[in-house]
Structure formats: structure tokens, C-alpha cells
N, C-alpha and C positions, 0 to 999 in steps of 0.2 A: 521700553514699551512692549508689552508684550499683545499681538495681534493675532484673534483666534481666525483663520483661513476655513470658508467654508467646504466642504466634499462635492466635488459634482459628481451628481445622482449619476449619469451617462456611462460615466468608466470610474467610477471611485476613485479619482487625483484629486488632490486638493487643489480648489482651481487659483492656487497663489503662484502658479507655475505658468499663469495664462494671465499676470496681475503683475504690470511694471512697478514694484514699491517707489523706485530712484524718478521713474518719473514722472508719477504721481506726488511724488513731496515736490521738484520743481514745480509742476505744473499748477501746486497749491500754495505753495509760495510767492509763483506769476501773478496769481491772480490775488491777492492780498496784496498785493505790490502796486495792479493796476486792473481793478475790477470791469473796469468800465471796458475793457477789451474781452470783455462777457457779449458786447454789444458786435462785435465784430459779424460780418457773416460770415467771414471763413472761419471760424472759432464758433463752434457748435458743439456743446457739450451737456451733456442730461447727467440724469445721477444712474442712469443705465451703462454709462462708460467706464463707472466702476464697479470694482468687485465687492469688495467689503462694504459693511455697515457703517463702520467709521470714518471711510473714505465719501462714502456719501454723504453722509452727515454734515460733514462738513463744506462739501462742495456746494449745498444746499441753501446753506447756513451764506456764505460768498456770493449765492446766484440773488438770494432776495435781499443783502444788504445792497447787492449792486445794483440791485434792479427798483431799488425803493428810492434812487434819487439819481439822477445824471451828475451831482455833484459830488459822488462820494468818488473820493481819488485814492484812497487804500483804507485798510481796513488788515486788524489785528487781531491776538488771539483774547480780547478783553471785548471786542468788536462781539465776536462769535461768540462768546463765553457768556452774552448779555443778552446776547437774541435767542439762544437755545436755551435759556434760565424756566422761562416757562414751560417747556415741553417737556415731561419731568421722563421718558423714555429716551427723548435722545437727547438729557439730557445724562442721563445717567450710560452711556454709549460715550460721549464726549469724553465723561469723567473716567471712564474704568480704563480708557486706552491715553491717560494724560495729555488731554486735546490739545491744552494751554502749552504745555511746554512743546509739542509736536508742532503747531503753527508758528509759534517763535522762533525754533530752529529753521522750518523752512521758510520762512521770510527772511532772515538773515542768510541763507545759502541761497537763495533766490539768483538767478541769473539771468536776463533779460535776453541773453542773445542763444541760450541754448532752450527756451522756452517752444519756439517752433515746434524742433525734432523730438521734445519731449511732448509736446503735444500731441504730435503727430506717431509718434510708438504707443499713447497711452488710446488714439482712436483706433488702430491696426487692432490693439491683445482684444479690446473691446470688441471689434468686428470676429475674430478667431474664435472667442468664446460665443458667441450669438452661433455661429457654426455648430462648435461642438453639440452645444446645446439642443441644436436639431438635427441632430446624429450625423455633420458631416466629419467626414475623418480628413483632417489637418494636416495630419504626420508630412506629406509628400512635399507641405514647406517646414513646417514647423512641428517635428515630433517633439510634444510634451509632457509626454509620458515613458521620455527615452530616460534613464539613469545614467546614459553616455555624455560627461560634459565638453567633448567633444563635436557631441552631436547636435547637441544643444546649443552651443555656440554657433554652429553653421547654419542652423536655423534660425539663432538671430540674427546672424549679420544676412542670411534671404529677406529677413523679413526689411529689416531696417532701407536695401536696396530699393524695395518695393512702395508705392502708394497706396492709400485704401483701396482710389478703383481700380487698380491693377490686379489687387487680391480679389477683390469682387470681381472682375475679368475674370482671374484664375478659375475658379468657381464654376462661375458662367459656363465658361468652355469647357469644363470637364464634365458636367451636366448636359451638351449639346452632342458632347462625345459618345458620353451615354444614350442617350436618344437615337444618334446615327446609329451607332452601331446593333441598335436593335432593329432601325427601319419605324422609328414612328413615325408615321404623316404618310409614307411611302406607301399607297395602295395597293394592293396587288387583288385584281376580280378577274376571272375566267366564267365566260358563260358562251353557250353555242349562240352563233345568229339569230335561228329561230327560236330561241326560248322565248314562253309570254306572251308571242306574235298574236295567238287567238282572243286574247282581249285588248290587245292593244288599243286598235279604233275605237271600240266603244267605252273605252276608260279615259280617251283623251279626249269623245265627241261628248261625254258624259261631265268629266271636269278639266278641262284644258289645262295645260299646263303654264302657271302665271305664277309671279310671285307678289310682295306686297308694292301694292303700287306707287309709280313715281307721282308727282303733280307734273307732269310734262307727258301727256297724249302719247304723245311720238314718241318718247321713251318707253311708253308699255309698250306701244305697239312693236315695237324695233326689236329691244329687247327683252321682252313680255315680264317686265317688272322687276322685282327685287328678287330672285330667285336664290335659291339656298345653293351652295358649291360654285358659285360664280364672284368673280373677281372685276371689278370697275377700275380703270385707270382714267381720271379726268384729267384734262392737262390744260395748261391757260398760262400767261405773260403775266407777269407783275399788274396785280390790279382788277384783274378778269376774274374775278369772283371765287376760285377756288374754293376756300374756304367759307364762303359766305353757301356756297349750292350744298356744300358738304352740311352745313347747319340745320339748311333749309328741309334736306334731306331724312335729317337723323327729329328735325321738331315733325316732320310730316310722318314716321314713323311712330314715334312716341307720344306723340300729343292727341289726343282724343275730342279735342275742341279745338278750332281754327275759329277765326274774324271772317266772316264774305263783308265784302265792300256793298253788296246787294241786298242777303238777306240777313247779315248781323253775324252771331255766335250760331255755328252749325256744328253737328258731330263729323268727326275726322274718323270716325270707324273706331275698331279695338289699336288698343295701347302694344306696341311692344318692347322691349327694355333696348338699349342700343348704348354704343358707346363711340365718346367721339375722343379721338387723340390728337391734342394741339402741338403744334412743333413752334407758335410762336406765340400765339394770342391767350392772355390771360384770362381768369375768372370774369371779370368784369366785361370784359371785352365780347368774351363768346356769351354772356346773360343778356345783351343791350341786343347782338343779332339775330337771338332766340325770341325775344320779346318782341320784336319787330317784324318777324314773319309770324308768329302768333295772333300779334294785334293789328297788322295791317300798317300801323302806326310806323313810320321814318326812324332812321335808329338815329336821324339828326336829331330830331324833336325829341325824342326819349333822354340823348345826352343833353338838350339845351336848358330842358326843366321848364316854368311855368307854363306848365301845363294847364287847359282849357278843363271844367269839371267833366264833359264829354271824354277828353284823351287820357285823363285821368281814370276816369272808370274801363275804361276799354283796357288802361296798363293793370290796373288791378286786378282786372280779370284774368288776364292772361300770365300774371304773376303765379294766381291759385291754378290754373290750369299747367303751366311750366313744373310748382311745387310739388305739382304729383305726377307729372311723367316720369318716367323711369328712365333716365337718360343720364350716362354715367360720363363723366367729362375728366381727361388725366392731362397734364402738361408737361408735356419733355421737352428739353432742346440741346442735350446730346444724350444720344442712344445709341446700340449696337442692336443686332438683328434680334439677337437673343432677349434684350431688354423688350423689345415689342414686343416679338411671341409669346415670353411669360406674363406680359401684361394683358394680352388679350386674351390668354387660353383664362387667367386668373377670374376675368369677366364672364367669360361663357361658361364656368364653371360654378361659379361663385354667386352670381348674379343672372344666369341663364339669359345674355344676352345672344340675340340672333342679327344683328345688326350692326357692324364696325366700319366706322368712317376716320382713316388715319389721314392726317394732316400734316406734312407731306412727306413723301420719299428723297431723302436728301444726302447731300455728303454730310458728315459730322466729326469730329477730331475721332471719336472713340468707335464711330463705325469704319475708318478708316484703318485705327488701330489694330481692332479686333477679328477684320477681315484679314490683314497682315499674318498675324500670329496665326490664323487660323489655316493660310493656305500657304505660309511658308516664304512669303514673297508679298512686296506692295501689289495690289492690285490697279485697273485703272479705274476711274470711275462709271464707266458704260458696265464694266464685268461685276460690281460689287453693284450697283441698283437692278442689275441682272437678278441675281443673287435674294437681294431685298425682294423684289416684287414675283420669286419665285416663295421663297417663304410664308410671305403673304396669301400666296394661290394653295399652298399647300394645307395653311389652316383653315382657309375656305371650304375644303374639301373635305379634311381630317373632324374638323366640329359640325358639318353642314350649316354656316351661316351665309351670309350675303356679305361681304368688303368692298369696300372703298378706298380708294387711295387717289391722288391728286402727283404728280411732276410739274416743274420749271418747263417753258419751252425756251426753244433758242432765240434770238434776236431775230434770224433769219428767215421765222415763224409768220413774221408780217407778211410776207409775201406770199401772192394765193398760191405760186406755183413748187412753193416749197410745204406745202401743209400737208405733210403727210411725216411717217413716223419716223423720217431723219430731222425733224423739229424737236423731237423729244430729247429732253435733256439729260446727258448722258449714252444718248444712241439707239438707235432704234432698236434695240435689241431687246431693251425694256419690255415693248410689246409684245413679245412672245410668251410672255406667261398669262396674259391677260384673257378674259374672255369679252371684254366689252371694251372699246377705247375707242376716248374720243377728243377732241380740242375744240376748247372756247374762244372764240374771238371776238373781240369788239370790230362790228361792220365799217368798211371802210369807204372811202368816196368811190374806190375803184369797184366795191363790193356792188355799190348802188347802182351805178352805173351796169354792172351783169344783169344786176335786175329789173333794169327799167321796161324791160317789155313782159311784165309780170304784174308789176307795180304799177304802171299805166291803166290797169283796167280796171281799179282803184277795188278789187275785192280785199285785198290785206292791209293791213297796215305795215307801216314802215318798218321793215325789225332794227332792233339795235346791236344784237349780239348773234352769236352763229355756231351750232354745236356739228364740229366736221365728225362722221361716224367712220373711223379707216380699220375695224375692226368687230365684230361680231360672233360669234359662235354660235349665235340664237337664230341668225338670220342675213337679211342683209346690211352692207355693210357700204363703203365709199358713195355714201349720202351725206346732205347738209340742211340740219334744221334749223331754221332763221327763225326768228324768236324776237319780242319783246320782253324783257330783266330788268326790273328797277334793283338794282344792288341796294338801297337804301331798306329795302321792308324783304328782300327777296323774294316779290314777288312775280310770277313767270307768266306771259302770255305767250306759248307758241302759236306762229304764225300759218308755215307750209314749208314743205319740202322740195327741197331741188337733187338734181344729181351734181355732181364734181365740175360738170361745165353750164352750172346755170340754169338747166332747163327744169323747166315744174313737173313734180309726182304727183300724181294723181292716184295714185290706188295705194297711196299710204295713209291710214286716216288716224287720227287721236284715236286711243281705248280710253276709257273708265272703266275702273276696275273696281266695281264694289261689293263689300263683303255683305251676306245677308245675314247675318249675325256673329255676335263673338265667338272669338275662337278659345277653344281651351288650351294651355300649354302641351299638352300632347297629340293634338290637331294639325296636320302637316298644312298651312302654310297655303300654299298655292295650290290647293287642291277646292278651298271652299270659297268659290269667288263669283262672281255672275258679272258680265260682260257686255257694255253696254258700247258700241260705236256710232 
């Protein structure tokens, strides 16, 4: 059989040198043997994992007889030879490279127990060439363009050592290396004290400096909004809403129509694109608590179905309103640091998001990994979320957007006298990259109790939940806003303010922050607001 090898455009090698033939015929022999392990999900394989024409062809030819019935249990080269009959281009692909007798050889050399590693070398060359192909240079595992078979051997048995995501590590980290060593993210601005001083007042008495607003009062006012180059660290116990404030945050951001329980469908201001990164909840999941703070409507009643023609139209509304926000949603649940950064710079670049809400800062197998390799040593886990939520503040800064991000607290977190930022999970050390941080709790009998002579004089209502502020940039800080949060719609009444031992604020009031017209994309943000307390 004679196989014409195509030239990669990049370096003029024929890329048969980046093309396992030996385990491409097992691995086309395995699956003619036993298609239906097409179905696997650790067996992932497109016709982009091959190189040639007649490798794909055939591999093609195997994915839709497998996929045309859960009963086919193997399949021949008479199988393939009857399904490609029609398709008179690859049929004639099949014929020139003697498909019939090439399938029959590999299903008789077939081997079920070396199908793995052949699999697994034939997704690596696959990965290596995707490289090439976008100009990275490989050599430093695997030079393929060495004529030393020597060399070339050493580079295979690197490779074979290795996992895909190891090599994708590989990668990673030489691109991260690159970056440091140039100093991106890393600012550096020199300016005298007095520079600018002469307009300052009246540029700030003129447009205050705010960013886009929370729906929680006391959040504008504390920390005067969603501001650009600032970093949010929200922290809460299992249960305490993380995730659900984080949604609430990114639909009140992007969504241009909200539900009032008062006066119906009201405008939410201008749209901005935002992006949310899941570390555990799926497509369906984060849609039901999006539609629920949009429509007002229970995300129980949303999941239960027979729906009232009223709750019905309220979901459909909010359906076409949800349809065109621009709100970008990714699902990870092991990542490296590296993996975030390129995912959200790819957002802010690509999509001109100004808004990121990561869901959560956590240990992971491969940010464990790849903090290792990076620093030469295991790390513990307070110094690598260290690390995390320093990276985080960096792109905050580097893109001018607003981030978000959410931690674990500790067990120990229950108790009032431990609320502060040795609850943080991982160590308080976290908080030092942050400019805003805060902890959620669900109020407790002991809580009620601090507040009975608050509460007594029956101007507030009972809160349920309690956002402790131990950190600020913008202002003040070691305050606690008591709040009513239905977790079911996310929707938020705050209540009033106390300090750290109970006592009522008074000279802290809600903002509203509204915009008096839309903004254009090259409109700074917190500059065009009017301010209503």
C-alpha cells in the first residue's frame, strides 16, 4: 500500500513523522473489533486525530456504523467497503490506498490489550502536530525534524512517558515562562504626588467615582460598585449561596430587563457582556438560577414544571431576555492557574468582557501539579490560593475589569468570634491580594439574640443572612450587613448595618446607582452614573 504523506506548510516535513502508522492500524483494528468502545468517554477520537486522508476515511466510515445502532458489535472491511460505496470521493480514497485488504490485516493483528497505549500515542502525535501547526516549536520534547535516529528515539520514549495533559502542562508553563520573564501583568507607573491635584475635586464632585452597580445598597455604597481594577473575594460554608450571588451578580450585570414583584418587567439599565466560570454546576443548573432571578419566579417551581399560564409567561419572558444577554458561561473542574488566565484574557479579548465571576478558588489534582513543577517543591495549600487569587488581582488590573471570585470557609467559621479572615479557607493570607472581602452567613439564634435591641423596635425586618465586610480598599471595612436572600429566586432585601459588636450604623445608607443613558463601549464605566441615596 503505497500512502501519499502530506508536507506541513510550517517547516516543509512531511508530517508522517508526527503520524504513528503502527498505532493507527491497532487502534483501527480495536475499533472494527469493538466499535461500541467508540461510546466510551475516555475514548475520544474525531477524524482531526488523524493525519492522512485515508486514515480518516476510514475512521469515519467505523464512527457512523458505530453510532447507527448500539447493536453493532464489530464491523469489517465489507462493513466499510458498503457504507463508503456511495460517496464516490472517498470512495475512490478507500480504493487507491487498498482500504479492503488494510482493514483485514488490522483486525487480524488487532490486540485488545495494547489498544490503550496505542490509543493514547495516536492522541499525544495528534496534540504535537495541532502545535506545530500554530507555530509552536516541539523539538525541546520531541524533535521531528532531527534526521538523528537516535534523537528521535529519545523523543519517543519522552513522549510515551508523558500524558496528553502533561504535554498540555508542558506548554502551559513555557508560555507562563514567557510572560514572566517579560513582566506582563506586572505594572510599573511613576507619577509625583501632586500631579492632576488641580482637577481632581471637581472631576470627582462632577462624576464620582462608582462603578456598575450592585442590587445590594450597601454594596454601592461600601464599595462604590463594580469598579474596573478591583478584585471581590466572597466567602460562605457549604450552602450559603456562593454561587447563586455570583449569578445574581453577572444576570444583574448583563440582563437589561428584570421582573419587580411591584411593577412587572422594568429596564435593568445597559447590557454588559460578562463571564461566569463554573467549578461545579452545569449548563442546566446555572440556566434554572439565571431564570429565577430574572423572573422573580422560584428556581423550585421552574425545576417542578406545570406551570400556571401567568408563571409561564413570566419564564418565557425571561427566556428572550436571558437569549440575548451577553453572558458567557465556561465549566471546569480541574484547572491550573494558567488554564483560568487564558480563559478569561480569551473573554476579554475576544468577547470584550468587563465583568468575571470565577466560581471558586479551590485545590484541584492539576493545580496542585502544576504549582509543584512550577516552584520546584509541593506547595501547601494557603501558599498556592495565595498565588491563585494573586493572578486573579493581576488580571484585574492588566485588562481593567471588575472579578469575582468566591472560597470555602472553615468549620470554625460558625462562630461569631472566629469571623474574620483565619476562616478563610486555606488561610488568611488569601486576603491579601483582594480589594473587597467579605463572608456570608446564614444568621444564627446567637446572631438574633445580638440583635434583639435593634429588632425590638420593629423598624427592620428579621434578616436571614449576614455579609461580614473585613476588608475594603474603597473604604470602610469590619462592618456587618444583615440582609434578607431568598436563595430560591436570588432575590436580596438588605436590611441595616451594624458594626463587629452589634451596634446599629447610622450614617451608612443604600446608593442607587443609575445610569442616565447607555453607554457606548469606549465610555469609561463609572464615570457616567447619577446617584441617588
Amino acid at each position: 500500500m503505497n500512502v501519499t504523506y502530506p508536507i506541513n506548510a510550517l517547516n516543509s516535513v512531511p508530517i508522517n513523522v508526527l503520524n504513528p502508522p503502527r498505532s493507527i492500524y491497532s487502534v483501527i483494528g480495536n475499533l472494527c473489533k469493538n466499535p461500541q468502545a467508540l461510546r466510551d468517554p475516555e475514548v475520544v477520537l474525531t477524524e482531526k486525530d488523524f493525519a492522512i486522508e485515508f486514515h480518516q476515511v476510514i475512521f469515519s466510515a467505523i464512527y457512523n456504523l458505530a453510532f447507527s445502532s448500539a447493536e453493532t458489535t464489530n464491523i469489517n472491511e465489507i462493513d466499510i467497503d458498503n457504507y463508503l460505496a456511495p460517496y464516490s470521493h472517498l470512495y475512490q480514497v478507500w480504493e487507491k490506498h487498498d482500504g479492503r485488504n488494510y482493514v483485514r490485516d488490522a483486525i487480524e493483528h488487532a490486540n485488545l490489550k495494547t489498544f490503550k497505549s496505542n490509543y493514547e500515542r495516536l492522541k499525544k502525535f495528534a496534540l504535537l502536530r495541532h502545535y506545530v501547526s500554530h507555530g509552536f516549536d516541539i523539538s525541546d520534547l520531541y524533535n521531528y525534524t532531527s534526521s538523528d535516529l537516535k534523537e528521535q528515539e529519545l523523543g519517543m520514549k519522552t513522549i510515551d512517558k508523558m500524558t496528553v495533559q502533561e504535554i498540555i502542562e508542558h506548554y502551559s508553563l513555557k508560555m507562563m515562562n514567557v510572560r514572566d520573564s517579560f513582566n506582563v501583568g506586572q505594572e510599573s507607573r511613576s507619577f509625583k504626588a501632586g500631579d492632576d491635584l488641580d482637577t481632581l475635586l471637581d472631576d470627582l464632585n462632577k462624576t464620582p467615582e462608582f462603578g456598575y452597580p450592585f442590587k445590594n445598597g450597601f454594596y454601592n455604597a461600601i464599595f462604590r460598585g463594580m469598579r474596573k481594577r478591583k478584585f471581590m473575594l466572597r466567602s460562605a460554608g457549604t450552602g450559603a449561596g456562593k454561587t447563586r450571588q455570583a449569578l445574581a451578580d453577572i444576570c444583574n450585570v448583563a440582563c437589561d430587563t428584570l421582573y419587580d414583584y411591584d411593577k412587572g418587567w422594568v429596564s435593568n439599565g445597559p447590557s454588559y457582556p460578562g463571564l461566569f466560570i463554573s467549578t461545579e454546576l452545569e449548563q442546566q443548573e446555572v440556566q434554572t438560577i439565571m431564570l429565577a432571578f430574572i423572573s422573580g419566579v422560584n428556581e423550585q417551581v421552574i425545576k417542578d414544571g406545570g406551570y400556571s399560564p401567568a408563571i409561564r409567561e413570566r419564564l418565557e419572558k425571561a427566556i428572550e431576555i436571558l437569549k440575548r444577554a451577553p453572558i458567557y458561561c465556561e465549566y471546569v473542574d480541574d484547572f491550573s492557574i494558567a488554564d483560568i488566565e487564558m480563559l478569561i484574557e480569551r473573554y476579554i479579548i475576544e468577547s470584550n468582557v468587563s465583568f468575571v465571576f470565577f466560581d471558586y478558588i479551590q485545590m484541584t489534582p492539576k493545580l496542585s501539579r502544576t504549582m509543584a513543577n512550577a516552584f520546584g517543591s509541593n506547595l501547601r495549600e494557603d501558599q498556592i490560593l495565595v498565588q491563585f487569587a494573586a493572578a486573579l488581582k493581576i488580571l484585574a488590573n492588566k485588562y481593567e475589569v471588575f472579578i469575582s471570585s468566591s472560597t470555602q470557609l472553615n468549620r470554625s467559621a460558625k462562630e461569631a468570634e472566629n469571623r474574620d479572615t483565619t476562616s478563610l479557607r486555606g488561610g488568611s493570607a488569601t486576603a491579601d491580594k483582594v480589594d473587597h472581602g467579605l463572608m456570608t452567613f446564614k444568621v444564627t439564634d446567637k446572631d438574633r439574640a445580638q440583635l434583639k435591641h435593634i429588632l425590638e423596635r420593629g423598624f427592620f425586618d428579621k434578616p436571614n443572612y449576614s455579609h461580614w465586610i473585613y476588608k475594603n480598599r474603597s473604604g470602610r471595612d469590619g462592618i456587618i450587613i444583615w440582609t434578607r436572600m431568598d436563595l430560591g429566586t436570588m432575590r436580596e432585601t438588605p436590611l441595616f448595618v451594624t458594626d463587629l459588636d452589634y451596634n446599629l450604623i447610622t450614617d451608612i445608607q443604600q446608593i442607587e446607582i443609575e445610569y442616565e443613558e447607555p453607554i457606548s463601549e469606549d465610555t469609561n464605566i463609572e464615570k457616567e452614573v447619577v446617584l441617588d441615596f
